[in-house]
N, C-alpha and C positions, 0 to 999 in steps of 0.2 A: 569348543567354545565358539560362540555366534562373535561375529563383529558387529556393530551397528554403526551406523551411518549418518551422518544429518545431512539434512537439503541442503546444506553449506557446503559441506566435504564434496558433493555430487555436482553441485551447479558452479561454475566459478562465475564471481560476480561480472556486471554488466562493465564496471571499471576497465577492468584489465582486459576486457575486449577490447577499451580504447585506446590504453596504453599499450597496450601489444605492437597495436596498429599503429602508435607515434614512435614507439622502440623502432619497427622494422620500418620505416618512414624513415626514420636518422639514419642507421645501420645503412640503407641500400646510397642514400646522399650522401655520406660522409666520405673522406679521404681517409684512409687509412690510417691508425694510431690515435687519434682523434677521442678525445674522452667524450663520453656520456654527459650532454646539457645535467648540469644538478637540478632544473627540472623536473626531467625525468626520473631524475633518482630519487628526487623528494615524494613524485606518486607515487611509485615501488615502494618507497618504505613508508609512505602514510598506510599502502593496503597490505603489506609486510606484519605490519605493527596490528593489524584487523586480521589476517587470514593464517598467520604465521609466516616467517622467512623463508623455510625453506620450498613450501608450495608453491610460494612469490616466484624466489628466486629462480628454480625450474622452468615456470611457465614462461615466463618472461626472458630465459636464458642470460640470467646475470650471475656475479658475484653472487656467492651463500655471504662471504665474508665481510663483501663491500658493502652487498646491503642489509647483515645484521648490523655494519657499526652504524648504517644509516638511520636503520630502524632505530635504535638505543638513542637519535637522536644525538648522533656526531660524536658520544665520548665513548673512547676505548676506555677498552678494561685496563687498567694502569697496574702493573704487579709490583710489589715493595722489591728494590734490587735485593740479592740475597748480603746478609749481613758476612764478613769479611771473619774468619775465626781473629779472636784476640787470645792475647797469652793472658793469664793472668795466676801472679805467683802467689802461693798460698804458703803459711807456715805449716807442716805437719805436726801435728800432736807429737811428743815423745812419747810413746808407749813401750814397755819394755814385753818382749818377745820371747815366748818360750821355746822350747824347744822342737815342737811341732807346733808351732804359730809363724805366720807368714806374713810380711807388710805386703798389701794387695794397692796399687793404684789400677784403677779402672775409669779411662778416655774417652767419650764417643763424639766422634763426630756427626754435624748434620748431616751427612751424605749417610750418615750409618759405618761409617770405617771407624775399626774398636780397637784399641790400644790396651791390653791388660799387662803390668805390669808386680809381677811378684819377685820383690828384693827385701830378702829379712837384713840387710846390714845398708841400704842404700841412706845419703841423705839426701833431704831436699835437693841440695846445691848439684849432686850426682846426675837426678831427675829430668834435670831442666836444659840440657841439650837432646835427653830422650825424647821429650813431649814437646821442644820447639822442634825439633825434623819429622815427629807425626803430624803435625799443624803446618807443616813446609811453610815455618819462620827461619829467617837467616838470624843465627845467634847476634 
């Protein structure tokens, strides 16, 4: 399979010849520990946001990380925290159980840990310290 190329991918712009040269310009005057002017972060990820991050970030020998959140324009990715399991108690039907018939209860947690429970003579009230210690609730 051929690859193909554009004169983009080949030339890296006139830019980042000059930001390079204001990177290593800071880099050699700086004191130690010293953050990166947000200046310069802002050109990086103006031509980040044009040539892609990670090209950027290579050439330039910065953050992938620091300057995709730069690039995106300052907001992190925010993730929903994970929802906390709740108990929630249910009446079960009365069904009456033959003799090869089985009350089946079946548990799954979001992680994927599976709690199957087969009791033909349980009642609810039985149930509910079984499936508060698979949810690791204190009764």
């Amino acid at each position: 399979m051929a690859t193909t190329s554009t004169f983009l991918q080949r030339t890296p712009p006139s830019e980042l010849y000059s930001l390079a040269r204001d990177l290593e310009r800071w880099r050699t005057s700086a004191q130690r520990g010293r953050r990166i002017p947000e200046g310069l972060w802002e050109a990086a990820a103006k031509l980040a946001r044009t040539y892609g991050v990670s090209r950027i970030s290579a050439a330039l020998k910065l953050s992938y990380y620091g300057l995709q959140r730069r690039a995106r324009g300052g907001r992190a990715v925010k993730t929903r925290p994970s929802a906390q399991p709740t108990f929630v108690q249910v009446a079960a039907p009365v069904l009456s159980a033959g003799p090869d018939q089985h009350r089946t209860v079946e548990v799954v947690q979001a992680s994927g840990c599976r709690l199957i429970l087969r009791l033909p003579d349980a009642k609810p009230d039985d149930l509910l310290p079984l499936l508060q210690a698979f949810l690791g609730q204190r009764p």
